[in-house]
Backbone atoms as SQL, in Angstrom:
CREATE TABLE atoms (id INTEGER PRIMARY KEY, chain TEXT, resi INTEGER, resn TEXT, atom TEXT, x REAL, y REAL, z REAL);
INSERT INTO atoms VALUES
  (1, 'A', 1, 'UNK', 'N', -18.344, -7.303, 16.604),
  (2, 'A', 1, 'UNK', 'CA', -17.340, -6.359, 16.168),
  (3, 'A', 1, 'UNK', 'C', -17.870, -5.618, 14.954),
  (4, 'A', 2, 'UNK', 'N', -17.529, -4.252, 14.543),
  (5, 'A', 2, 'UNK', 'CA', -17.967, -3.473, 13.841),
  (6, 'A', 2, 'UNK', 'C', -16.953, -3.292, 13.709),
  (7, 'A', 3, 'UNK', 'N', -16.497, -2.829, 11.451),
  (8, 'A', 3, 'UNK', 'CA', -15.308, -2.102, 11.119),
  (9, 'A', 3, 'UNK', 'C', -16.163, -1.129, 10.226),
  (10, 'A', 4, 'UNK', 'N', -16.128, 0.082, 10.550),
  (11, 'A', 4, 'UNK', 'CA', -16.273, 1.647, 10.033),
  (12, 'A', 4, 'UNK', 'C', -15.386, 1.776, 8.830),
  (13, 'A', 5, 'UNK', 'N', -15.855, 1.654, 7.703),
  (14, 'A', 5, 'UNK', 'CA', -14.707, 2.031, 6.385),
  (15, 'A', 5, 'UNK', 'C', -15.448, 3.449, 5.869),
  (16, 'A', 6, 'UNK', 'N', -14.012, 4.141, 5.170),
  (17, 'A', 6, 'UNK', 'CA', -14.579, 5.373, 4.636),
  (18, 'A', 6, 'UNK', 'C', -15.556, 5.123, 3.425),
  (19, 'A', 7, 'UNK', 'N', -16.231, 6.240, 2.820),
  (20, 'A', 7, 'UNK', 'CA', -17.376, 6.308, 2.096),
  (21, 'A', 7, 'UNK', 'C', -17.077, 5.988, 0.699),
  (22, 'A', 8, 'UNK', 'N', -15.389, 6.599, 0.232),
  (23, 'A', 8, 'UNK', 'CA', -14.918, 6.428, -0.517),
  (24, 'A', 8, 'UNK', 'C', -13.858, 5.110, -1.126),
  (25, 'A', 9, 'UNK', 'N', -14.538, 5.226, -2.133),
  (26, 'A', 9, 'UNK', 'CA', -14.144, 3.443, -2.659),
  (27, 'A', 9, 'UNK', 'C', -12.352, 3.162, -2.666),
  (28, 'A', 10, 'UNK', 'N', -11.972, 3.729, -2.833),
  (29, 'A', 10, 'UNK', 'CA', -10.279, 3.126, -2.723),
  (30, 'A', 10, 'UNK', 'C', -9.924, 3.392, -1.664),
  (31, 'A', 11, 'UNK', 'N', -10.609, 4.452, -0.316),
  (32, 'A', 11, 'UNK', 'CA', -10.462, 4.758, 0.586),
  (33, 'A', 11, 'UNK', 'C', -10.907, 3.568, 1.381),
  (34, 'A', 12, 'UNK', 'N', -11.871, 3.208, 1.105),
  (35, 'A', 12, 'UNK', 'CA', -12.194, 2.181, 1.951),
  (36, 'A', 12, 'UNK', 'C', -11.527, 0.569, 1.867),
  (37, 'A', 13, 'UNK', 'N', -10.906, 0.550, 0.435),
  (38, 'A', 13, 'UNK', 'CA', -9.982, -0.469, 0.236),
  (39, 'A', 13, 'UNK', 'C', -8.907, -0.928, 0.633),
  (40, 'A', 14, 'UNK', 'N', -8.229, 0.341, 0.677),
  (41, 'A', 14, 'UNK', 'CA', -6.897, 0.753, 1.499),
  (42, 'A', 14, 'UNK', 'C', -6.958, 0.371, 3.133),
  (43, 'A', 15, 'UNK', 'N', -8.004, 1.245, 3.453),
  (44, 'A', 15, 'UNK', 'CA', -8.373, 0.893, 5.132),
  (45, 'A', 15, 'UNK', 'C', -8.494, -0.589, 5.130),
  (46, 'A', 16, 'UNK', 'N', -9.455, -1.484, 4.463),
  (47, 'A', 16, 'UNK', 'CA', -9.649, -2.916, 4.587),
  (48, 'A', 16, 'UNK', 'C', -8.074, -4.020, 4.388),
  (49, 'A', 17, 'UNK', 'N', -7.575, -2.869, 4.072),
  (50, 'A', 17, 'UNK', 'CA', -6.432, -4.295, 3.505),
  (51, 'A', 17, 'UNK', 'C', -4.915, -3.735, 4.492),
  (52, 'A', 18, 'UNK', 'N', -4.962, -2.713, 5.487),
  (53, 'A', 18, 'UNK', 'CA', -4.048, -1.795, 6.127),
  (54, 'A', 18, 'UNK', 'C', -4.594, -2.489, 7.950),
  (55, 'A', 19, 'UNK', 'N', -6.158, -2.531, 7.980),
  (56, 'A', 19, 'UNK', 'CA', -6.183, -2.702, 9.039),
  (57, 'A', 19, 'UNK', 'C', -7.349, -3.796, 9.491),
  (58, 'A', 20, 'UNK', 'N', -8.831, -3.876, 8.572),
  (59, 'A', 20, 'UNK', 'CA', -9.333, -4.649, 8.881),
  (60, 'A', 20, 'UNK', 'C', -9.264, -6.131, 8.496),
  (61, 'A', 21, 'UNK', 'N', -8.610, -6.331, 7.527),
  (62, 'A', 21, 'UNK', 'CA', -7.746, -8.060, 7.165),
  (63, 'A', 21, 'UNK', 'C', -6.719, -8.503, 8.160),
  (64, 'A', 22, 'UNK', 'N', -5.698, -8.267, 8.417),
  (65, 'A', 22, 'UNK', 'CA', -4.814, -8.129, 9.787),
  (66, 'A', 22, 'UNK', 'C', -6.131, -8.187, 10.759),
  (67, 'A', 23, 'UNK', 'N', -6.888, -7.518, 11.426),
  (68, 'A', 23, 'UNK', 'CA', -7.840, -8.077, 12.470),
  (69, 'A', 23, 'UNK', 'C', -9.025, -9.047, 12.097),
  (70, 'A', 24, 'UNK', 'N', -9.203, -9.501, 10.724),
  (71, 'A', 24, 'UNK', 'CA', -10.098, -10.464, 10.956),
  (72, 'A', 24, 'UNK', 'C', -9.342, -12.405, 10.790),
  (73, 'A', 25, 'UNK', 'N', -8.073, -11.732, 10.074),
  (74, 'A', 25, 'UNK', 'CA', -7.544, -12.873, 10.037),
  (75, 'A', 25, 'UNK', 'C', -7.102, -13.301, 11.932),
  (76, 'A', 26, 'UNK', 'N', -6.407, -12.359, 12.678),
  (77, 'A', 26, 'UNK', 'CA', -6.237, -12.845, 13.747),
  (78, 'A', 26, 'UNK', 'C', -7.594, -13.226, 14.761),
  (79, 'A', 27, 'UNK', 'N', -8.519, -12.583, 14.360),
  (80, 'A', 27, 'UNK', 'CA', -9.849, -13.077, 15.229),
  (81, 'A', 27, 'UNK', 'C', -10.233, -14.348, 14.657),
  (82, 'A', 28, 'UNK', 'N', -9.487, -14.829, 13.324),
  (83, 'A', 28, 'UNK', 'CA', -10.301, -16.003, 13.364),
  (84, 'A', 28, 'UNK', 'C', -9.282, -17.232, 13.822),
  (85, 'A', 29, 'UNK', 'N', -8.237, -16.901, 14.089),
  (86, 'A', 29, 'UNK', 'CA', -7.785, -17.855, 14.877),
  (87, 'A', 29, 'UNK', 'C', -6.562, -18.049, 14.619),
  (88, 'A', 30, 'UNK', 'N', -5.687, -17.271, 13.080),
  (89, 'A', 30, 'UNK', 'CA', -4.388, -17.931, 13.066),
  (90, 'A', 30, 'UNK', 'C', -3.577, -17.207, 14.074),
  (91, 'A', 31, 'UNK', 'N', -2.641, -18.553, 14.830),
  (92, 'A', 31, 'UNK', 'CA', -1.877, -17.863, 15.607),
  (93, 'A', 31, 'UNK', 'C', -0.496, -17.037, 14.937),
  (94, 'A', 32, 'UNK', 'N', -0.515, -17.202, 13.498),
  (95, 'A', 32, 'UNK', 'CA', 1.043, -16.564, 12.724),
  (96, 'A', 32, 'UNK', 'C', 0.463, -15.869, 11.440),
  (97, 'A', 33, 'UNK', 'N', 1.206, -14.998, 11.302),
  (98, 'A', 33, 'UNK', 'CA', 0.781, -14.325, 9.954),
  (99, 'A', 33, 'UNK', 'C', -0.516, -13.677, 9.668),
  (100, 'A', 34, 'UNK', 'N', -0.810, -12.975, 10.871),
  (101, 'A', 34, 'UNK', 'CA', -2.057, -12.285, 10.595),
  (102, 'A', 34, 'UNK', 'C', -1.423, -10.809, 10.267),
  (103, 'A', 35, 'UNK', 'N', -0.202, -10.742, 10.597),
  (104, 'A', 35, 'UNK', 'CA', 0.190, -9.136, 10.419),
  (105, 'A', 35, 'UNK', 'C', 0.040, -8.550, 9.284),
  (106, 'A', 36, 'UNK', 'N', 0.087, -7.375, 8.834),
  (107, 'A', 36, 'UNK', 'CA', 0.426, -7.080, 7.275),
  (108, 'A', 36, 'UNK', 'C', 1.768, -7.503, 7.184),
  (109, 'A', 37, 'UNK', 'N', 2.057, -7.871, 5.792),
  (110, 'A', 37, 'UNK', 'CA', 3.443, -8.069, 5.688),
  (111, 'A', 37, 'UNK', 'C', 4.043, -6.802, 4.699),
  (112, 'A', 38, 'UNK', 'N', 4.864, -6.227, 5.699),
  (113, 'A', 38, 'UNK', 'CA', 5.604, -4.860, 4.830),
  (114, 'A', 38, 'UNK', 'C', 6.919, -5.646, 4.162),
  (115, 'A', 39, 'UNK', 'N', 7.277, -5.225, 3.164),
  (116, 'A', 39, 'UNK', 'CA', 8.713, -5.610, 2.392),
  (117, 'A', 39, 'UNK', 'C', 9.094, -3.731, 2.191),
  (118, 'A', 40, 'UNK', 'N', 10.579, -4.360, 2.118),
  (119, 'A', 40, 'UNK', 'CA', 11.154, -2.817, 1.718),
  (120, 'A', 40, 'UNK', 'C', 12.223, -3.371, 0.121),
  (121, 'A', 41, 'UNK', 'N', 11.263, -1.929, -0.553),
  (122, 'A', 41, 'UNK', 'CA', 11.395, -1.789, -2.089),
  (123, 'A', 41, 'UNK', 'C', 12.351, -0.751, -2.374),
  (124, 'A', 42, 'UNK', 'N', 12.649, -1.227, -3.905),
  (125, 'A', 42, 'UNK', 'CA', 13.646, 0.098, -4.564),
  (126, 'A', 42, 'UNK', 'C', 12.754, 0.809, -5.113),
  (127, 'A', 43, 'UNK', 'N', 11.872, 1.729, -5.171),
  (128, 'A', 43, 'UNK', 'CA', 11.294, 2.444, -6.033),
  (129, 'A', 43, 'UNK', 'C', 11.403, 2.808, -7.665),
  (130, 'A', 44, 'UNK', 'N', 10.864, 2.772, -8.483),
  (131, 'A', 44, 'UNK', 'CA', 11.225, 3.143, -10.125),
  (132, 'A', 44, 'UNK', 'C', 11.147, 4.155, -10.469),
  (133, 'A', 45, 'UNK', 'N', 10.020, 5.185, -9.732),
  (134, 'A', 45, 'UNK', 'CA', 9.726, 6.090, -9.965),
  (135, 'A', 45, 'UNK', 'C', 10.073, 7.356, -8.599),
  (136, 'A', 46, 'UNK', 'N', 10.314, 8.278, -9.273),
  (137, 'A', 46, 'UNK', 'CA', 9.989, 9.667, -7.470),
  (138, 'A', 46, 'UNK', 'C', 8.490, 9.804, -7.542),
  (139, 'A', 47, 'UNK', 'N', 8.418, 9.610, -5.754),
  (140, 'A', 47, 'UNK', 'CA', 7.409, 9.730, -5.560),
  (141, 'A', 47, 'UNK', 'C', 7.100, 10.931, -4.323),
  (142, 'A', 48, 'UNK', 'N', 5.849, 11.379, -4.082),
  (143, 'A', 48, 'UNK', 'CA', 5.851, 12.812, -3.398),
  (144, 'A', 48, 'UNK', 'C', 4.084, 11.846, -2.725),
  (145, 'A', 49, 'UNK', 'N', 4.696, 13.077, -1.634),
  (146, 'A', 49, 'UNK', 'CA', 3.155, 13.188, -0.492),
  (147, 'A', 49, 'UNK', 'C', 3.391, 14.507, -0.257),
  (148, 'A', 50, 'UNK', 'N', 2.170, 15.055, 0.530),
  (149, 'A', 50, 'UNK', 'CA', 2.176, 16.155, 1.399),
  (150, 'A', 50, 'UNK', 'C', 3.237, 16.407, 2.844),
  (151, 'A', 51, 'UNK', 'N', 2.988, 15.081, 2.848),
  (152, 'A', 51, 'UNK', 'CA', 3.676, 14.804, 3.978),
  (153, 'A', 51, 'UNK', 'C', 2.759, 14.910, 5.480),
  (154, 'A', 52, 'UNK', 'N', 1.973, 15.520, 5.502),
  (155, 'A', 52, 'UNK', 'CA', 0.709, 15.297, 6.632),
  (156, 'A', 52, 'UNK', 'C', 0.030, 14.134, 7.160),
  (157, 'A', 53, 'UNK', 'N', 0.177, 13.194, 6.406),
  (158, 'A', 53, 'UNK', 'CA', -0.499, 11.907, 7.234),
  (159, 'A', 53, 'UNK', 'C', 0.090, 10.921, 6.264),
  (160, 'A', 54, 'UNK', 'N', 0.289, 9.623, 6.939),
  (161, 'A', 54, 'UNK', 'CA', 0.608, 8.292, 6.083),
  (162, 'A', 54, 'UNK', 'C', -0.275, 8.204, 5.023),
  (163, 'A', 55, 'UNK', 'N', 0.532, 7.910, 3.745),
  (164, 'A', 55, 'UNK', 'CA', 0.582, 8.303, 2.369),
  (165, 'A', 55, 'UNK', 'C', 0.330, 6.787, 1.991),
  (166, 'A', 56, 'UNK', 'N', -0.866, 6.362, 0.918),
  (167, 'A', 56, 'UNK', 'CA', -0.191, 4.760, 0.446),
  (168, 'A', 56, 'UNK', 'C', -0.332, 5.127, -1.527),
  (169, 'A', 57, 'UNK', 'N', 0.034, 4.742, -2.219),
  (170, 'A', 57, 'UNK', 'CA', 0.412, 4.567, -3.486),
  (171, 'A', 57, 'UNK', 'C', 0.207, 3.497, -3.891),
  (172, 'A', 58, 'UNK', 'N', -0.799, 2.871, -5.203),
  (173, 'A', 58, 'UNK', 'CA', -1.213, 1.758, -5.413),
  (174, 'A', 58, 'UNK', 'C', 0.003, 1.392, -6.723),
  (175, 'A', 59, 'UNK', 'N', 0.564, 0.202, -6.246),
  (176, 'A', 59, 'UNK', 'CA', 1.580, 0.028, -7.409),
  (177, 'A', 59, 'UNK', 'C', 2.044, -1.547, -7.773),
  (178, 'A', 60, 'UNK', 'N', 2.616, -1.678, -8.296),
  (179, 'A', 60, 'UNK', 'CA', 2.993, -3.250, -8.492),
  (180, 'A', 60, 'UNK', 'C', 4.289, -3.722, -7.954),
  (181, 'A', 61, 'UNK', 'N', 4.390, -4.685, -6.916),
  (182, 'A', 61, 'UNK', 'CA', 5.397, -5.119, -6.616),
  (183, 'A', 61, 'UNK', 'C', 6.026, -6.431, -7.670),
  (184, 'A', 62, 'UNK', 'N', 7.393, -6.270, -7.674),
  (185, 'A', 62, 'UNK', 'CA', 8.018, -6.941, -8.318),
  (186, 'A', 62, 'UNK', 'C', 9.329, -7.853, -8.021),
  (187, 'A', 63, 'UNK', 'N', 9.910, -8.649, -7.940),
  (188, 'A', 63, 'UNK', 'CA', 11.247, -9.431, -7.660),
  (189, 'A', 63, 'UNK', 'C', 12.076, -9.571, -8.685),
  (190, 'A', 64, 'UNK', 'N', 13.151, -8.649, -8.614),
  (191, 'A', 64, 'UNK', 'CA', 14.307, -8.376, -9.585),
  (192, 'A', 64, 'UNK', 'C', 15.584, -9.156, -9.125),
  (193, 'A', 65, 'UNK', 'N', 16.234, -9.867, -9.456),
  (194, 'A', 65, 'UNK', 'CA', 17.805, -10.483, -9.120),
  (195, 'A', 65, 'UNK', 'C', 17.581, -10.461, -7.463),
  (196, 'A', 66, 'UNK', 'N', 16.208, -11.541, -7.047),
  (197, 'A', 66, 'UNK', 'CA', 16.431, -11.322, -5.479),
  (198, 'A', 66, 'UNK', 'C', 16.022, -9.828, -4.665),
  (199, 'A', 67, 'UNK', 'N', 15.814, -8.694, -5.039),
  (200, 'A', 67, 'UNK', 'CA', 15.469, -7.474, -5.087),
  (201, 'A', 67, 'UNK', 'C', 14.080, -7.018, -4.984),
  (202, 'A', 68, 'UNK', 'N', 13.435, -6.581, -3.556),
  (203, 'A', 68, 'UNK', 'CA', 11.626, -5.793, -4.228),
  (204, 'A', 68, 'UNK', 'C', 12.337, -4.377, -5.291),
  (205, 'A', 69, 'UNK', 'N', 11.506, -4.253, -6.359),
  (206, 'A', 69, 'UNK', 'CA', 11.418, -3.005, -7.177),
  (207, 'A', 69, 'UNK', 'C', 9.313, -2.319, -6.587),
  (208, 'A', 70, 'UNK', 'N', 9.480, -1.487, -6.589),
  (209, 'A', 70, 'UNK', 'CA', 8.451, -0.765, -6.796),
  (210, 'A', 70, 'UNK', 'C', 7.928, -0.375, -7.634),
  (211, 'A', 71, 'UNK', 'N', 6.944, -0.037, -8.500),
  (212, 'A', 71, 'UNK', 'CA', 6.504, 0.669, -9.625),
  (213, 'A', 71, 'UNK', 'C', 5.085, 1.105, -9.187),
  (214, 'A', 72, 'UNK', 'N', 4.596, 2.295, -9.593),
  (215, 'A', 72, 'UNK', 'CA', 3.222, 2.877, -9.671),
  (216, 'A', 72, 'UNK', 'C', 2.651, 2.464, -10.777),
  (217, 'A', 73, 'UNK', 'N', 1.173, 2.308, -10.235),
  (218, 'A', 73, 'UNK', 'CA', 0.391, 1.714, -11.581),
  (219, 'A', 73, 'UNK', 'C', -0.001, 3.044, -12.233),
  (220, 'A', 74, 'UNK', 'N', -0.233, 2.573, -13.640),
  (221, 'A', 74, 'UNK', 'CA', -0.268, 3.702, -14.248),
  (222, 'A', 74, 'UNK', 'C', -1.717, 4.026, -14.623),
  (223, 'A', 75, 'UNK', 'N', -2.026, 5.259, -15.118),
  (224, 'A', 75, 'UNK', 'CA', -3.502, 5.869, -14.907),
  (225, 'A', 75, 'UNK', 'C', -3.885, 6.366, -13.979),
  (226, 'A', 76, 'UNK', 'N', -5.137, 6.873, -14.303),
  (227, 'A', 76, 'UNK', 'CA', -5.621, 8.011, -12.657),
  (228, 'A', 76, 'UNK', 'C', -5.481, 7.685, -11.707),
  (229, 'A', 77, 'UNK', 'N', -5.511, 8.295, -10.385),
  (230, 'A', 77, 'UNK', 'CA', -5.076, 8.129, -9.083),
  (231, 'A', 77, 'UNK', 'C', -6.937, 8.539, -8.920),
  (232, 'A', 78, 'UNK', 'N', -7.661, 8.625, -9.296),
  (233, 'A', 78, 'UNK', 'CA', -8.797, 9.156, -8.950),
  (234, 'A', 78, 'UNK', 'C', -9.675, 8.537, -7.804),
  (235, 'A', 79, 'UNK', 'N', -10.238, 9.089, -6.785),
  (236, 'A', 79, 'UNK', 'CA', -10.501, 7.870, -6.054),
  (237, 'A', 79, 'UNK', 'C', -11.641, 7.284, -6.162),
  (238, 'A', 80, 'UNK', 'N', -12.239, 7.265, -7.421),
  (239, 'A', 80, 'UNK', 'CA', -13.213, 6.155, -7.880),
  (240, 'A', 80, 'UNK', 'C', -12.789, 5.682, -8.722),
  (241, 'A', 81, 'UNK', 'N', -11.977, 5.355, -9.233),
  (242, 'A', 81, 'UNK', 'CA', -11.348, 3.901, -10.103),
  (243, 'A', 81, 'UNK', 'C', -10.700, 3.007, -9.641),
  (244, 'A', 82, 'UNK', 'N', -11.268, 2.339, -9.823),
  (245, 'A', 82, 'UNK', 'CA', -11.407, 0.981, -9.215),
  (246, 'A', 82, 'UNK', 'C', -10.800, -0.221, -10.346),
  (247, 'A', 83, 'UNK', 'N', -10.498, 0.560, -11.900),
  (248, 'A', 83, 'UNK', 'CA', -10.011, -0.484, -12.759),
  (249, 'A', 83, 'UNK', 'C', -8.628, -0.158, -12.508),
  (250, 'A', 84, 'UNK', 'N', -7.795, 0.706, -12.053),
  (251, 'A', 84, 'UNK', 'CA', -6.725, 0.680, -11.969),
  (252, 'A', 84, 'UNK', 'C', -5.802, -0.133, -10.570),
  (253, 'A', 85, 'UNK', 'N', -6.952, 0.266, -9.424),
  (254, 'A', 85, 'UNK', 'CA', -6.652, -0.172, -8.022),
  (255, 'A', 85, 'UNK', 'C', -6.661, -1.990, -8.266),
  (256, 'A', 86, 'UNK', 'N', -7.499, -2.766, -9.215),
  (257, 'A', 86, 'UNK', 'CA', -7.676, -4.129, -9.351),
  (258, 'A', 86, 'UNK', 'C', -6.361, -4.520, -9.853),
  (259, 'A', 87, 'UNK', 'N', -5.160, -3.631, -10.286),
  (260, 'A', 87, 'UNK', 'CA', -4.305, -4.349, -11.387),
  (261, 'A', 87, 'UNK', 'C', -3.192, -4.032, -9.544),
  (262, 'A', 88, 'UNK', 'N', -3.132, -3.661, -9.024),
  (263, 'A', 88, 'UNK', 'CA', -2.091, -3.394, -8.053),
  (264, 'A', 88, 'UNK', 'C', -2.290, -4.936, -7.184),
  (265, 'A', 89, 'UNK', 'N', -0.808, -5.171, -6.125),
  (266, 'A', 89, 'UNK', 'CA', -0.452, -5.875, -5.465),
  (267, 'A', 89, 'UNK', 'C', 0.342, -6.003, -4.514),
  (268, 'A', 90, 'UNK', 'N', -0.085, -4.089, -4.431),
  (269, 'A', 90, 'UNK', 'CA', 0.989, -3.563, -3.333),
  (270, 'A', 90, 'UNK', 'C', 0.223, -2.195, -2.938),
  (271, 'A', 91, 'UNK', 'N', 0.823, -1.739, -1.743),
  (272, 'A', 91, 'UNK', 'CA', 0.913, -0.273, -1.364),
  (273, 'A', 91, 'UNK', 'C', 2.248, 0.523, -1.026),
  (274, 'A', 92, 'UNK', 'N', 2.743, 1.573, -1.456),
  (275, 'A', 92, 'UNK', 'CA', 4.103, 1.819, -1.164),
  (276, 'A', 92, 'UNK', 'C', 3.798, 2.650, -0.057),
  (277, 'A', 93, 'UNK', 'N', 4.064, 3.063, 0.906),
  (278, 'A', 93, 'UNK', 'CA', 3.904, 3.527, 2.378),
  (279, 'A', 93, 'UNK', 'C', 4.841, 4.683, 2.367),
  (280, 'A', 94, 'UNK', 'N', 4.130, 6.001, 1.846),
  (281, 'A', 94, 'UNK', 'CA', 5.418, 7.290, 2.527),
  (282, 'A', 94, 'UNK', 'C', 4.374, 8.097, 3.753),
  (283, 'A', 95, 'UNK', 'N', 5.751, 8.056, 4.902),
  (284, 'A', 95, 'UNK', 'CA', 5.376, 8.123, 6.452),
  (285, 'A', 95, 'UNK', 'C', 5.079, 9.568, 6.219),
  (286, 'A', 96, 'UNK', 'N', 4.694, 10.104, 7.574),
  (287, 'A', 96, 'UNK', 'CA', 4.209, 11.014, 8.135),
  (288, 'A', 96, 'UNK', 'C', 5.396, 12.228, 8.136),
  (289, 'A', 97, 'UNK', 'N', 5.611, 13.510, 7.704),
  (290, 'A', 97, 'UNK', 'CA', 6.541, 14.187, 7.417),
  (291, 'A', 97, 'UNK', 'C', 7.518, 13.892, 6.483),
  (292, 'A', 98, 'UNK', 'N', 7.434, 12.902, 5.541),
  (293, 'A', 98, 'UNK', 'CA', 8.345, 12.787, 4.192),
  (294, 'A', 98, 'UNK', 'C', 7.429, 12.901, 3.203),
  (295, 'A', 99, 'UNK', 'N', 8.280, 14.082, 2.199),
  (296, 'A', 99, 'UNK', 'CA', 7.606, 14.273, 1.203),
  (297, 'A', 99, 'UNK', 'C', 7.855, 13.903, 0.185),
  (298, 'A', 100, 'UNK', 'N', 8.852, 13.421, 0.162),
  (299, 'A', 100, 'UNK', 'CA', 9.674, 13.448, -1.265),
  (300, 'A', 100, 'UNK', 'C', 10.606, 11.897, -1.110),
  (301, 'A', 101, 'UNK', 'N', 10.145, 10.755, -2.010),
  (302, 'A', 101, 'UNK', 'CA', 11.158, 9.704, -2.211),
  (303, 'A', 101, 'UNK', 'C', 12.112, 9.772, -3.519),
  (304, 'A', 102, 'UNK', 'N', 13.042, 9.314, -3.742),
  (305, 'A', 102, 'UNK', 'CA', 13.722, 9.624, -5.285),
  (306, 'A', 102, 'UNK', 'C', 13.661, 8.423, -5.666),
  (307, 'A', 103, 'UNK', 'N', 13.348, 8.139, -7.146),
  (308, 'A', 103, 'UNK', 'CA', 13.704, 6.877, -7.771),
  (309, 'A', 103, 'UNK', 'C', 15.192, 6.042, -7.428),
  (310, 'A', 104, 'UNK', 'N', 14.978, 5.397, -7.244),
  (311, 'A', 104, 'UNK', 'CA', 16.432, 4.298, -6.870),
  (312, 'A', 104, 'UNK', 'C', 16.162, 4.649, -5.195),
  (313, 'A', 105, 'UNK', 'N', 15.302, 4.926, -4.332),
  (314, 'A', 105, 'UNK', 'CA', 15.465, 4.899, -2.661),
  (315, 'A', 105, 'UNK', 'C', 14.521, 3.945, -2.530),
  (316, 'A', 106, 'UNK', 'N', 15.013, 3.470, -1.058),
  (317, 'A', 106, 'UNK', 'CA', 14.089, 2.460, -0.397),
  (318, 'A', 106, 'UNK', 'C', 12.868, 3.096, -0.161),
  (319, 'A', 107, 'UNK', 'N', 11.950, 2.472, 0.204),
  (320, 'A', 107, 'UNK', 'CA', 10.897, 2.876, 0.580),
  (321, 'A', 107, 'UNK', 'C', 9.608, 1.126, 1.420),
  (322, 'A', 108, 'UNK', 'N', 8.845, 1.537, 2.344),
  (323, 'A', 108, 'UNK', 'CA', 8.132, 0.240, 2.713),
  (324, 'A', 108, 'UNK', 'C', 6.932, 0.239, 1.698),
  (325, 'A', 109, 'UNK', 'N', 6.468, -0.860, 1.861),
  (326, 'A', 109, 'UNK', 'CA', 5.722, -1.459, 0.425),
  (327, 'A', 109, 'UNK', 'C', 4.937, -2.565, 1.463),
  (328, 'A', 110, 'UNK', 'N', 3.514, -2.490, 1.354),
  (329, 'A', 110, 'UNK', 'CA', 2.404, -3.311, 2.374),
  (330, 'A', 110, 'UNK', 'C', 2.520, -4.372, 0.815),
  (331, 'A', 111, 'UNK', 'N', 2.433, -5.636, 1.311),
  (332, 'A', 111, 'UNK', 'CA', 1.849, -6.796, -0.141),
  (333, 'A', 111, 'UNK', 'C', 0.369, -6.702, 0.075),
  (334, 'A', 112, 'UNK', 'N', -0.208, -6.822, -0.603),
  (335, 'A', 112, 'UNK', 'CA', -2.189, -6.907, -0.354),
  (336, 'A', 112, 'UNK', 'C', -2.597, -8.444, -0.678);
C-alpha cells in the first residue's frame, strides 16, 4: 500500500490524520475504532472558508459543563508552521458550500 501526502507540511498533516491513520489503524487489525472520531462543538470564535472544498481549522478542543467548546489556535495559519499546528488537538471541519460559522454555532470538530 502506498499513501501520497501533499508536499506541504500541514497539508500533509491534515491528510495523515483525516485519512491515512483511520486506514492504517484498520489495516492493522482493530476491528472498532479505527474511524476518525468527529464530536460536534460550540465554536468561540466566527469562523469563515471559501466555501469551495472541505475546510479544516487547527484549534483546541475543550470540555465545558459536559459541552465540546471549540477555539482556534492562535498565531499564523501559515502553512509551514508547524509550532503552532503541535499545540492543536483538533480540526474544526467547515463543509463544502458554507462559508460562514458564527461564534456560539455548532460546528464538527475531527479529535487528532
Amino acid at each position: 500500500i502506498y499513501f501520497g501526502l501533499p508536499g506541504n507540511p500541514v497539508s500533509a498533516l491534515v491528510t495523515f490524520w483525516r485519512f491515512v491513520q483511520p486506514a492504517l489503524r484498520k489495516l492493522s487489525g482493530l476491528p472498532h475504532g479505527w474511524e476518525p472520531t468527529f464530536v460536534q462543538a460550540k465554536t468561540r470564535q466566527d469562523l469563515r472558508s471559501d466555501g469551495k472544498r472541505e475546510s479544516y481549522l487547527w484549534g483546541q478542543l475543550h470540555l465545558v459543563n459536559g459541552l465540546y467548546e471549540f477555539s482556534l489556535t492562535t498565531g499564523s495559519y501559515s502553512s509551514g508552521n508547524l509550532i503552532n499546528l503541535a499545540g492543536t488537538n483538533c480540526l474544526g471541519m467547515i463543509s463544502i458550500g458554507q462559508t460562514q460559522i458564527t461564534a456560539g454555532d455548532a460546528l464538527q470538530v475531527l479529535q487528532t
